[in-house]
N, C-alpha and C positions, 0 to 999 in steps of 0.2 A: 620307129624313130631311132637313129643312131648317134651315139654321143660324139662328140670332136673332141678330142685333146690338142689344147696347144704343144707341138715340141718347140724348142729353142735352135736355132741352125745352129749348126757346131762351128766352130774357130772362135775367138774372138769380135766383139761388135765393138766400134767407137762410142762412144756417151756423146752425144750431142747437145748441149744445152737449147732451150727456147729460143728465140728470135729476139723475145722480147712481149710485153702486155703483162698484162700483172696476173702471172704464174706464182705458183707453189716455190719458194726458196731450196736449191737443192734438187727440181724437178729435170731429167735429161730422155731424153729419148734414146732409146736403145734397141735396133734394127726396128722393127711393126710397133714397139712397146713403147708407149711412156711409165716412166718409175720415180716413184720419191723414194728420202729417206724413210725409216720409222720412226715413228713420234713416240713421246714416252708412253702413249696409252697402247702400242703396241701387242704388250704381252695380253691384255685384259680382250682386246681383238682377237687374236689369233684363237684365245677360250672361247671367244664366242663362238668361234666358226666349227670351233669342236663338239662343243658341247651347251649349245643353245640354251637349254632349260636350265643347266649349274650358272652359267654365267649373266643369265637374270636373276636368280636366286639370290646372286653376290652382288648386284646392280641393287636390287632392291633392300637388302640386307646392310648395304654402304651406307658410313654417317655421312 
């Protein structure tokens, strides 16, 4: 089995907002992608994704 990386096309992409329905605030489409902003629980995400076991640790360690 072979992994896929997405790449990004190079130049510039437009931001296209929704149509409309009740979407994410801040939500746009950009070329294939939808994207939001980041939320404030952002940084405490990105730990997880690094380091799965430290960032339960700190999850369950939280008052």
């Amino acid at each position: 089995m072979s992994a896929v990386t997405y790449a990004e096309p190079p130049g510039p992409r437009p931001e296209i907002p929704p149509a409309g329905g009740d979407v994410t605030e801040g939500a746009v489409r950009i070329g294939d992608t939808a994207r939001r902003r980041l939320g404030p629980d952002a940084p405490l995400r990105e730990a997880g994704r690094e380091r799965p076991a430290a960032a339960l640790d700190a999850a369950l360690t939280a008052p």
